[in-house]
Backbone bond lengths (Angstrom), bond angles and torsions (degrees), N, CA, C in turn:
res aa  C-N    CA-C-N  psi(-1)  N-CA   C-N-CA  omega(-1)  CA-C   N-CA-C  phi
1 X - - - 1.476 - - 1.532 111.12 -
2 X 1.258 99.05 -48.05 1.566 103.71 159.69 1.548 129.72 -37.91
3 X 1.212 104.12 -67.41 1.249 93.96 -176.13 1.592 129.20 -68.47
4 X 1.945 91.28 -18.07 1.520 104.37 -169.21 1.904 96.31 -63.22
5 X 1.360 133.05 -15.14 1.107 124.61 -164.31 1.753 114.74 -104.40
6 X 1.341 101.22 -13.47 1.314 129.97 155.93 1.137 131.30 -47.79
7 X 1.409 113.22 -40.43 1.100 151.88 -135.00 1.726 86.35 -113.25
8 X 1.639 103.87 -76.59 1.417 120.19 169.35 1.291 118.16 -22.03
9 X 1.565 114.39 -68.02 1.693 123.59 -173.53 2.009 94.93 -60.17
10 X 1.470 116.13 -71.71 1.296 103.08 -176.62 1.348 137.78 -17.98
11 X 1.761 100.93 -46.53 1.639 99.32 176.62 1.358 108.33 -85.15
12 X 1.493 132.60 -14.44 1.164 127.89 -174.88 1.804 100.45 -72.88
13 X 1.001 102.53 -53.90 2.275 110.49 169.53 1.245 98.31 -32.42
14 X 1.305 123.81 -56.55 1.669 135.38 -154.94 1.283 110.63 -73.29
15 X 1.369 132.54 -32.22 1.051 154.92 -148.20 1.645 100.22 -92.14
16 X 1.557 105.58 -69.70 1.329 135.69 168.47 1.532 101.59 -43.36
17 X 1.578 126.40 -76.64 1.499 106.84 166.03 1.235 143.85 -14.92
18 X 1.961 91.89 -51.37 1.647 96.62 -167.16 1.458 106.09 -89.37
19 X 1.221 121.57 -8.07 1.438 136.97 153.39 1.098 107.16 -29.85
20 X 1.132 104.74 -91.99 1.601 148.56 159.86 1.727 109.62 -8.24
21 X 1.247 103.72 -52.48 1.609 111.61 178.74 1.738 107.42 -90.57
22 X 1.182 115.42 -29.46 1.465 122.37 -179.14 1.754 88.19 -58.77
23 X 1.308 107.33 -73.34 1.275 94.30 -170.46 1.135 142.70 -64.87
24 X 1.715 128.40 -26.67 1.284 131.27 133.00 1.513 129.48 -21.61
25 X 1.452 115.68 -47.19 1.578 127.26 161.30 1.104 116.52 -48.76
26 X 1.766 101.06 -50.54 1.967 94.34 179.41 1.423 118.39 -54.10
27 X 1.861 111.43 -52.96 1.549 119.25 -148.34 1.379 84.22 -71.75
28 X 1.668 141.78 -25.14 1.612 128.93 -175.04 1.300 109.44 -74.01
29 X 1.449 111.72 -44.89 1.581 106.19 165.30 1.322 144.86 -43.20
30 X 0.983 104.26 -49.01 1.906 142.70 156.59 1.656 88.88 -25.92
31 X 1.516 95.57 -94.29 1.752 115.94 -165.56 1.513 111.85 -50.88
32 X 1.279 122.55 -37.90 1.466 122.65 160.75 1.347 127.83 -52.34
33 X 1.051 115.08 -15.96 1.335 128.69 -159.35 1.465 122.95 111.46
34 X 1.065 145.52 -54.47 1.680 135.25 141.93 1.684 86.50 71.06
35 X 1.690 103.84 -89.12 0.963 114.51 -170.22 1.583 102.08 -127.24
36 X 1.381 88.95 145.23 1.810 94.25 -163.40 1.243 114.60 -79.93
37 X 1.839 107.17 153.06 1.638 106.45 -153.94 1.529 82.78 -78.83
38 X 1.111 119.60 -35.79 1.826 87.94 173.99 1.841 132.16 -89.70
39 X 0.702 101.16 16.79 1.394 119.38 146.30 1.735 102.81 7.76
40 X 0.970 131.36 -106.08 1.479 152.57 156.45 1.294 106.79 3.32
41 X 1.439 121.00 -66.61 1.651 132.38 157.89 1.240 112.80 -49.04
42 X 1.319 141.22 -13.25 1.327 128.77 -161.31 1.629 94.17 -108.98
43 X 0.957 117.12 -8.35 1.278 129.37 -168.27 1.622 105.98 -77.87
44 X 1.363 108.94 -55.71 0.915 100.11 164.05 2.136 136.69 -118.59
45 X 0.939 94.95 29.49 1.841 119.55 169.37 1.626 116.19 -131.34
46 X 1.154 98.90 127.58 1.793 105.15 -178.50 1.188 101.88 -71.01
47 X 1.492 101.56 162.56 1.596 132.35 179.67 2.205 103.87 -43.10
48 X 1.423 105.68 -42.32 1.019 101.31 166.57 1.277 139.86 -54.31
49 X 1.580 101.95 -46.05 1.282 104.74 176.91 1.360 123.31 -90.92
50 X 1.505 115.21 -5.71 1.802 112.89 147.81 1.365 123.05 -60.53
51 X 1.610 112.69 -30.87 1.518 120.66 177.70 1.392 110.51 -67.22
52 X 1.366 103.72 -20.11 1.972 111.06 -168.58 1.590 91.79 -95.37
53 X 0.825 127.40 -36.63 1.468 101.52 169.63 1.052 118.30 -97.53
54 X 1.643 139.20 -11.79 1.423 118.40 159.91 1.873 117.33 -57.10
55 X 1.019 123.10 -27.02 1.600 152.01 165.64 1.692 110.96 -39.03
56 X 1.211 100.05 -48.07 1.552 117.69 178.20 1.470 150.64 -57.71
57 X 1.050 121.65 81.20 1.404 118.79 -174.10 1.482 133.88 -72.84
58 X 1.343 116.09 106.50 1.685 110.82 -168.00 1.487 110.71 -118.99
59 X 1.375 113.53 118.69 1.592 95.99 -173.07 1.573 99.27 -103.83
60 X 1.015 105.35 161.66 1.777 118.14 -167.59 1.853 110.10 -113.37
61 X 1.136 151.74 89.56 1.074 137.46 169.75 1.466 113.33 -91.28
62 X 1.657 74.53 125.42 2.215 89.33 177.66 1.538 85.34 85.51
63 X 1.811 74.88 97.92 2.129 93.55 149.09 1.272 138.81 -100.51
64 X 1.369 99.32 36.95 1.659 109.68 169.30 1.621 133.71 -75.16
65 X 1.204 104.84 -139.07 1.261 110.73 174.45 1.739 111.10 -46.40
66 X 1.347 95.83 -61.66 1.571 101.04 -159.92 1.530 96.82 -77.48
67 X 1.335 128.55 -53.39 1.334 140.55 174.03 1.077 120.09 -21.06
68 X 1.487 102.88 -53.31 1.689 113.12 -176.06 1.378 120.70 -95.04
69 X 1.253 125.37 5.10 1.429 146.15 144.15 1.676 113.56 -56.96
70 X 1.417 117.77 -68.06 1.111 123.53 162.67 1.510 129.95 -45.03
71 X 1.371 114.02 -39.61 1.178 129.13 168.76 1.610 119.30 -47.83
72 X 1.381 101.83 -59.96 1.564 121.90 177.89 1.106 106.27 -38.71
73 X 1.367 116.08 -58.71 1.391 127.50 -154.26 1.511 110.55 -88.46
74 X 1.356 121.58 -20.08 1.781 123.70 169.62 1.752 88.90 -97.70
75 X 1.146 147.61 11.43 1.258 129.32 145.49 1.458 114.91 -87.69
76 X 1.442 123.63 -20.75 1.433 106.51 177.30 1.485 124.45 -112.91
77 X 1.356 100.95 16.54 1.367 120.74 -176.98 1.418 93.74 -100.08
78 X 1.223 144.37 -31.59 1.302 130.18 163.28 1.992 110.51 131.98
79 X 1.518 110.10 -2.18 1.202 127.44 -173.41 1.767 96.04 -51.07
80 X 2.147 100.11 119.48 1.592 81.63 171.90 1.469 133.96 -122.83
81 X 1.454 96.07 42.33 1.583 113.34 144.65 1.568 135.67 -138.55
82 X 1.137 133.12 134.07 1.385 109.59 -148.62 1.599 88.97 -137.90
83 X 1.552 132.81 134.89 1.526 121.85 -157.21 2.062 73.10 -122.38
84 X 1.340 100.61 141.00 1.499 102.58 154.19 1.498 121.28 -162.04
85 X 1.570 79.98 139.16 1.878 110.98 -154.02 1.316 113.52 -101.34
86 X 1.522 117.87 84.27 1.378 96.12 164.23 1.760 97.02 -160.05
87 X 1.530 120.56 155.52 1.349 129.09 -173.05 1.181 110.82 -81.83
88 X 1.467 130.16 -47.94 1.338 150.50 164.58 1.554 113.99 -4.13
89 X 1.430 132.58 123.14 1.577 142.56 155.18 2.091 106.77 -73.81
90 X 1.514 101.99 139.74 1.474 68.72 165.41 1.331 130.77 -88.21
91 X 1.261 117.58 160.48 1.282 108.78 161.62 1.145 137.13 -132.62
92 X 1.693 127.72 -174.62 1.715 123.06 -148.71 1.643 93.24 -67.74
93 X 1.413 127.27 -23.79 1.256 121.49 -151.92 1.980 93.58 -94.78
94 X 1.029 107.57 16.13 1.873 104.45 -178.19 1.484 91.98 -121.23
95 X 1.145 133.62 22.53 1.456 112.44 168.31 1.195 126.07 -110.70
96 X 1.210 105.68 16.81 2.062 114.02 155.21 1.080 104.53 -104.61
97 X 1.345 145.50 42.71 0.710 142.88 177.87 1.512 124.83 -159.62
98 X 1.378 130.56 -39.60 1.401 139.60 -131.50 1.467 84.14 -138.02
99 X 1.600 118.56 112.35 1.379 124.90 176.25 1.649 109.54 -65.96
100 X 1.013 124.26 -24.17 1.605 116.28 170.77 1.561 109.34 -77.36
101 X 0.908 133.46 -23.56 1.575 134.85 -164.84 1.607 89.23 -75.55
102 X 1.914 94.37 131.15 1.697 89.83 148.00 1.267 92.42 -157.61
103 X 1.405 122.58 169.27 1.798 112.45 179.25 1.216 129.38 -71.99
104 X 1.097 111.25 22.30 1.790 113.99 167.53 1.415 92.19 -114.87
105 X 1.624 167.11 48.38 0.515 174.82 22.62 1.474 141.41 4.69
106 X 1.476 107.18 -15.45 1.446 131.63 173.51 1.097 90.79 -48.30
107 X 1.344 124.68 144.80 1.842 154.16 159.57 1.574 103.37 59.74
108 X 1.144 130.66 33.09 1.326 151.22 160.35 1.787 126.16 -103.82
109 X 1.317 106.80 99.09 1.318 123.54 166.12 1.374 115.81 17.10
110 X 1.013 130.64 115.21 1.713 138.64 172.97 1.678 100.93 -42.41
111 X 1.284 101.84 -80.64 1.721 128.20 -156.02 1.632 82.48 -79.64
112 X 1.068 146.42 -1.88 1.611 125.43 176.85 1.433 105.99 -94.45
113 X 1.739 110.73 -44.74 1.675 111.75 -164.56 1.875 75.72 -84.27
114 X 0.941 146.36 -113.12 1.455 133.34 -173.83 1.567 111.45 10.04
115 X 1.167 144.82 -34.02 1.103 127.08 172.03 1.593 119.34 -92.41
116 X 1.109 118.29 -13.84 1.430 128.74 169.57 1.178 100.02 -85.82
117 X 1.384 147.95 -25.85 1.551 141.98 150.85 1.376 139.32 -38.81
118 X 1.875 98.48 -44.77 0.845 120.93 167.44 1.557 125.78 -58.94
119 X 1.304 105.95 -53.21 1.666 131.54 166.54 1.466 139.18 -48.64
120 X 1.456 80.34 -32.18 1.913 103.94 175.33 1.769 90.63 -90.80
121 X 1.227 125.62 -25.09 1.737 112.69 159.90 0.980 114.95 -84.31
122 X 1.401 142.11 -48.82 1.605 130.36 -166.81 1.485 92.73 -155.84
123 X 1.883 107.40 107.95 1.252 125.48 -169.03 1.655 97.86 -74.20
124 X 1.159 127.89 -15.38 1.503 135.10 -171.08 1.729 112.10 -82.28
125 X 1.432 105.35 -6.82 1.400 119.25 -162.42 1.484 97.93 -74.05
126 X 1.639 139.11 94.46 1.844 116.21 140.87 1.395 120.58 -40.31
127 X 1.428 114.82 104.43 1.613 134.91 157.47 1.495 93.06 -89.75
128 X 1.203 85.10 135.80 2.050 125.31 169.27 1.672 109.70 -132.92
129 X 1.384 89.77 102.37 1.607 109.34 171.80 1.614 116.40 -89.19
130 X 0.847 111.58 119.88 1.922 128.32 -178.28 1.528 99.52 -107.68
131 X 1.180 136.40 60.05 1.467 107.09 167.02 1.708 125.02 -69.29
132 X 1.390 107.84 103.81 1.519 113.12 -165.89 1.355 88.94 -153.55
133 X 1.345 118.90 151.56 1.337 158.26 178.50 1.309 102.73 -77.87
134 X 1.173 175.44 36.82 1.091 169.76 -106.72 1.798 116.42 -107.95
135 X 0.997 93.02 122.13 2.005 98.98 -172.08 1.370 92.15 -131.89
136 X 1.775 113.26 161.88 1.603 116.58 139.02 1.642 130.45 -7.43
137 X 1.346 114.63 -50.59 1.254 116.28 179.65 1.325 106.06 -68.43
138 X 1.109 152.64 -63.85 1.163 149.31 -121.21 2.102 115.14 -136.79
139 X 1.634 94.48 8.89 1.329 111.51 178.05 1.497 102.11 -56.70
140 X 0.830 144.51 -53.74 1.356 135.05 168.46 1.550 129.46 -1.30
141 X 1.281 104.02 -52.52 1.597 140.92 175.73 1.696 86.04 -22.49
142 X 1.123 104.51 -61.61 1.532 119.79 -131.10 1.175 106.42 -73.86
143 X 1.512 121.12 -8.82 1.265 130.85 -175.01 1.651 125.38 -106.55
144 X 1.551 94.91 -8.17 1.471 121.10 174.17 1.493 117.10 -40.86
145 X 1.359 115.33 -30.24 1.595 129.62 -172.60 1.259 101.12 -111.80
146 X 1.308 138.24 14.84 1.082 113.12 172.58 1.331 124.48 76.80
147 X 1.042 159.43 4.10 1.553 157.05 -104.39 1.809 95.70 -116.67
148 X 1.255 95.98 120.14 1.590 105.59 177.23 1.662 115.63 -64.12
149 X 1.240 95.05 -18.32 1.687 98.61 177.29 1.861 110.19 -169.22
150 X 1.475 94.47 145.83 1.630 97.61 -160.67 1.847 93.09 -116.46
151 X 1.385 98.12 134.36 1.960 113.42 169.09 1.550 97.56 -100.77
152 X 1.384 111.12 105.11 1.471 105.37 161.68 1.310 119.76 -87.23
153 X 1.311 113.50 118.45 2.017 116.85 -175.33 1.524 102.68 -101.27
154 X 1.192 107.45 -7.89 2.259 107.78 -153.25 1.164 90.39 -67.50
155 X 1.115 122.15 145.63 1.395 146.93 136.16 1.305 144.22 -85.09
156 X 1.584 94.40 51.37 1.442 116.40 -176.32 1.165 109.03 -133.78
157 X 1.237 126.46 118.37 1.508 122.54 -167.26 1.191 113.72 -81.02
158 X 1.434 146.75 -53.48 1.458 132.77 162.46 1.518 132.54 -21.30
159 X 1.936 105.56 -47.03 0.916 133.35 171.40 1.754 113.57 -55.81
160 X 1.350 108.65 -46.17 1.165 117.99 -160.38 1.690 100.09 -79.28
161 X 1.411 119.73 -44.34 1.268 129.96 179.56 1.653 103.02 -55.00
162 X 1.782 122.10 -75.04 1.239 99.00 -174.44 1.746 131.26 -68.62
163 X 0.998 97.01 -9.32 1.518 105.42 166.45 1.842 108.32 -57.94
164 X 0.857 102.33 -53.81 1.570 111.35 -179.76 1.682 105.30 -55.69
165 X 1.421 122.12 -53.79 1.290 112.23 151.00 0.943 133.93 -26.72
166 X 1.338 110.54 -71.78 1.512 100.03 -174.29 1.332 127.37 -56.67
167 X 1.670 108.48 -28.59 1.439 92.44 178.06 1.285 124.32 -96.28
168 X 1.725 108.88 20.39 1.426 96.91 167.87 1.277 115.09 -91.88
169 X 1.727 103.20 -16.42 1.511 115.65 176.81 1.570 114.79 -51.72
170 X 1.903 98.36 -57.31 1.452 102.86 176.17 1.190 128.21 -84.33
171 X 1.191 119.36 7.07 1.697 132.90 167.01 1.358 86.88 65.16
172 X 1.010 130.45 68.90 1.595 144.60 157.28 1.137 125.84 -101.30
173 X 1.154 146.95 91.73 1.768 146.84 -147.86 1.401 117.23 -60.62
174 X 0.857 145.70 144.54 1.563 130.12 -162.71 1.654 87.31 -174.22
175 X 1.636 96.61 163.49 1.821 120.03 162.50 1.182 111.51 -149.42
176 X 0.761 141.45 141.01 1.728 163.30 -158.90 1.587 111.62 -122.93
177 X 1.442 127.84 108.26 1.025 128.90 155.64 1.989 127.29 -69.73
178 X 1.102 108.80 146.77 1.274 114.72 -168.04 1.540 88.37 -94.67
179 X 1.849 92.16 -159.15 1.377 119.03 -177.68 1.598 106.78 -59.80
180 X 1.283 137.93 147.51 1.709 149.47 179.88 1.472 104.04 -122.93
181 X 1.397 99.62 -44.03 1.439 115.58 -160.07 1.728 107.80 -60.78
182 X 2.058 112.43 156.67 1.395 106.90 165.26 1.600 96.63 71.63
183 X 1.597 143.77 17.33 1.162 128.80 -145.18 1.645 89.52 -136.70
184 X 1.423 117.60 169.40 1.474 120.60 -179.80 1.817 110.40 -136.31
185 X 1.756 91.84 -42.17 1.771 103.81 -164.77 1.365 116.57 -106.67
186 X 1.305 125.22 101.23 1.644 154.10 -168.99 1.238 74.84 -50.14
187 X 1.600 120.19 -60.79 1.606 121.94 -147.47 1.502 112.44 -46.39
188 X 1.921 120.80 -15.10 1.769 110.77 -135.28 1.447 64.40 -123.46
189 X 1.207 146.73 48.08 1.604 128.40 149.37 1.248 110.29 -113.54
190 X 1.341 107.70 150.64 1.784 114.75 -153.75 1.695 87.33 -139.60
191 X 1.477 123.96 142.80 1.306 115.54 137.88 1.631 119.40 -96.06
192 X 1.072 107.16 143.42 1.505 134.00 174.65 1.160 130.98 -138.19
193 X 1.630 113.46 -168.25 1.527 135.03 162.36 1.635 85.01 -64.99
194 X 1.784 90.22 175.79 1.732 100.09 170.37 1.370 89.95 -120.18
195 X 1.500 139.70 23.00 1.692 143.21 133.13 0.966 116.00 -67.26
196 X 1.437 131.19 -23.58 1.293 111.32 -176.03 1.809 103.12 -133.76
197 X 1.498 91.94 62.65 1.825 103.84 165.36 1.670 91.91 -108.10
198 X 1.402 89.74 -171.12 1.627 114.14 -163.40 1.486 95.25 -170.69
199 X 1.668 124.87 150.97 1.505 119.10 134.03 1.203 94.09 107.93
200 X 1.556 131.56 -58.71 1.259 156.71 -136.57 1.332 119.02 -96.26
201 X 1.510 129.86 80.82 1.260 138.71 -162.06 1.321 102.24 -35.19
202 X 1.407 106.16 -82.44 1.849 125.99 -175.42 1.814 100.68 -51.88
203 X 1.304 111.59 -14.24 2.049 94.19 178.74 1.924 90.68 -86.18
204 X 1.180 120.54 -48.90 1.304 140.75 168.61 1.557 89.95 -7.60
205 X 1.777 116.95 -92.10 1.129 121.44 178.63 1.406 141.53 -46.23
206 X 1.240 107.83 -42.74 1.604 113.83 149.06 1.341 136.59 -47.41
207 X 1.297 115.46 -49.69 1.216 147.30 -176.12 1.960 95.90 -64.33
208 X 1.352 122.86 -37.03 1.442 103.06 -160.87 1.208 97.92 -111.24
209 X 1.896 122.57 -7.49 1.441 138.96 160.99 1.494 106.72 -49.21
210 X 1.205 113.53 -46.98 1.449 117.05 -173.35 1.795 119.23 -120.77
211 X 1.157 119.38 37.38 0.797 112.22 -173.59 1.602 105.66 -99.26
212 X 1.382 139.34 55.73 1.222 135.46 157.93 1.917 108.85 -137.37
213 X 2.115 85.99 4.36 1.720 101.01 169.89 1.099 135.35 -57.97
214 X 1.659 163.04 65.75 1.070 161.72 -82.79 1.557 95.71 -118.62
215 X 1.752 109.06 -28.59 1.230 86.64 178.99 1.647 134.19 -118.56
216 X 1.096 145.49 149.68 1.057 127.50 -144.16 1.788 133.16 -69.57
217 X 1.147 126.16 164.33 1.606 119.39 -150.74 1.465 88.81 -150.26
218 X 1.085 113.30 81.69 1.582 137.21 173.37 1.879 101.65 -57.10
219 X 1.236 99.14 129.26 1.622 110.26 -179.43 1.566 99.81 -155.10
220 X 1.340 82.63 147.90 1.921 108.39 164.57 1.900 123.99 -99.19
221 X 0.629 111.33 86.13 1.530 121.36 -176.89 1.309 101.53 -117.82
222 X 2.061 85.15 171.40 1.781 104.09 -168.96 1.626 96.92 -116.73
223 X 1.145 126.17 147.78 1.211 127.32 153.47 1.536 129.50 -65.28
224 X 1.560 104.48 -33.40 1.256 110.56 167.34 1.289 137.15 -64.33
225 X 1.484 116.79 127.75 1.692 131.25 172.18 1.561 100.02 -26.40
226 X 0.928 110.31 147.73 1.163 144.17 130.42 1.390 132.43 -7.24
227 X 1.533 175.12 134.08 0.626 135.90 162.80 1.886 90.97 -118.61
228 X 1.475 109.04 129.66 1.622 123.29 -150.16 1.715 100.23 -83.44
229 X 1.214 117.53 119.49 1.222 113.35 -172.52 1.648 91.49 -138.96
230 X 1.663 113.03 161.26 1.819 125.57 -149.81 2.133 76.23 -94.27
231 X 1.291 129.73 -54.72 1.105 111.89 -175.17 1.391 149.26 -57.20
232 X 1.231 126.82 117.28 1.357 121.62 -169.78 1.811 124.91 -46.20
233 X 0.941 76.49 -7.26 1.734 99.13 -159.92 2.420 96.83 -92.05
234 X 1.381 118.48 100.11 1.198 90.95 -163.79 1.615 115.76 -68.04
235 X 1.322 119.01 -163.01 1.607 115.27 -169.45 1.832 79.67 -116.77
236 X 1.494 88.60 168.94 2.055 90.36 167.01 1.712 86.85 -152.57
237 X 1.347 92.84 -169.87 1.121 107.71 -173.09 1.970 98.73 -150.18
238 X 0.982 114.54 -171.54 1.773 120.36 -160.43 1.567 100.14 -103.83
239 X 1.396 118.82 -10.20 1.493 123.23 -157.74 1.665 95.30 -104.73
240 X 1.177 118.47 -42.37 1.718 102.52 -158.64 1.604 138.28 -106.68
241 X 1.684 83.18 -16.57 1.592 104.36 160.75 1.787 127.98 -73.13
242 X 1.564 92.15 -28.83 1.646 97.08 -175.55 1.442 99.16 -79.77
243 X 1.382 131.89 -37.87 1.521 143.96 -169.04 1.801 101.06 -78.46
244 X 1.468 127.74 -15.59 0.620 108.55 -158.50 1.889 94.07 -114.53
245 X 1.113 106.41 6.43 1.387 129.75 160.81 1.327 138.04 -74.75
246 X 1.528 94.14 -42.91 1.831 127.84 -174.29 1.679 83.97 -82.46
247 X 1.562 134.29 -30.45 1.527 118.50 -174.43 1.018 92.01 -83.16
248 X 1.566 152.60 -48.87 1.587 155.90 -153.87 1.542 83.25 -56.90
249 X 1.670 125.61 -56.09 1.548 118.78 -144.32 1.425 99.41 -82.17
250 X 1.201 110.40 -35.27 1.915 114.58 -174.89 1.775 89.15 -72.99
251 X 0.715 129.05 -78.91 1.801 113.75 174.16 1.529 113.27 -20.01
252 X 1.193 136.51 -37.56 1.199 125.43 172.97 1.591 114.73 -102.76
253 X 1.140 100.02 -22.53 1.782 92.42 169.51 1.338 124.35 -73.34
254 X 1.370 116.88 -52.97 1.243 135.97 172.53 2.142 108.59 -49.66
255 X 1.263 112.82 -38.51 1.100 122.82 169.26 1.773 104.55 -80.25
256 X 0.751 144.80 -65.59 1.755 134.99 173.86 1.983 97.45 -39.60
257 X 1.042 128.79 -39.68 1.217 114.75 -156.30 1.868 100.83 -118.88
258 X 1.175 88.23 12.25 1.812 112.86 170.11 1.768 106.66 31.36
259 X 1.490 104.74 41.37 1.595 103.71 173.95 1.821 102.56 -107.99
């Protein structure tokens, strides 16, 4: 009787172990992939159209506010090449704002901590880091990879104008974000033509740069004023640059997967 209970507890230990290891097996499986971190997406897009955006090359210039909005969102959508362009360190003054910024990151590489972001979401992701300053002169750069589609974030208007050239020259698909800055309401950003802005200082300039352009020049802008401040320097807020990023990326996702 003795031993028969001996016997009893042993397999009950054994049992509990292999429990124990069954389930350890699962939660490693899981995190390995088991089940895929995009999962959720697959649910509703076929095997094809995960292949069409792993396929995809989108380069992003300017990892700021708006940049890194866009970013987020072509890293978890499954995009599997992602080019990002910008010279910029971060700093303490981008963290109301700039989804990569956090304070362990202060004075650390734009496009470097952004690419380890990317990676810690989808280890399968090719990141292409450009740290370059990018002007008129040297727009060229940007085309070096090939990039099936371009997020313009810069906030440099020269920059922003011949960039837009070129890719109407090279029939290269692109969207251009406007002004963010001085702004409050996520709700009043629209993508469009850059004919049919309003309100929008920097669409203002674009808009009359190209206005004998026949073909269209896809932008993200706000309808909303301004809010008028004495510093040259604009103000932002945490709400309209990141949202106004997530429209740059659904403009190009939604267009790669033509729904």
């Amino acid at each position: 009787m003795a031993m028969l209970k001996s016997r009893t507890l042993v397999s009950k230990e054994i049992l509990i172990c292999i429990s124990f290891l069954l389930l350890n097996t699962i939660l490693l499986y899981n995190l390995i992939g088991g089940y895929m971190w995009n999962d959720r997406l697959r649910k509703i897009l076929s095997d094809d159209k995960i292949e069409l955006l792993k396929n995809s090359k989108v380069l992003i210039l300017g990892i700021g506010g708006v940049g890194g909005g866009a970013l987020e969102a072509l890293a978890r959508i499954g995009i599997g090449t992602i080019i990002l362009v910008d010279k910029d360190k971060v700093d303490v003054t981008n963290l109301n704002r700039q989804i990569i910024s956090l304070r362990n990151n202060i004075g650390k590489s734009k496009v470097l901590v952004a690419k380890e972001r990317v990676l810690n979401i989808n280890p399968d992701c090719n990141v292409i880091c450009i740290e370059e300053f990018i002007n008129p002169d040297n727009v060229d750069l940007l085309f070096k990879h090939e990039p099936d589609f371009i997020i313009d974030c810069c906030d440099t208007v020269t920059t922003k104008i011949e960039l837009i050239k070129k890719c109407l020259i090279r029939s290269t698909r692109f969207i251009s974000c406007m002004g963010t800055g001085n702004k409050f309401h996520p709700e009043l950003l629209e993508i469009t033509d850059i004919k049919n802005t309003s309100y929008d200082p920097l669409a203002r300039i674009i808009r009359n740069k190209f206005k004998d352009e026949k073909k269209k020049i896809m932008v993200v802008y706000s309808k909303e004023k301004s809010v008028h401040i004495k510093d040259r320097t604009p103000g932002s807020t945490s709400m309209v640059p990141p949202v106004a990023g997530f429209m740059c990326a659904s403009y190009v996702i939604n267009s790669i997967l033509e729904v």
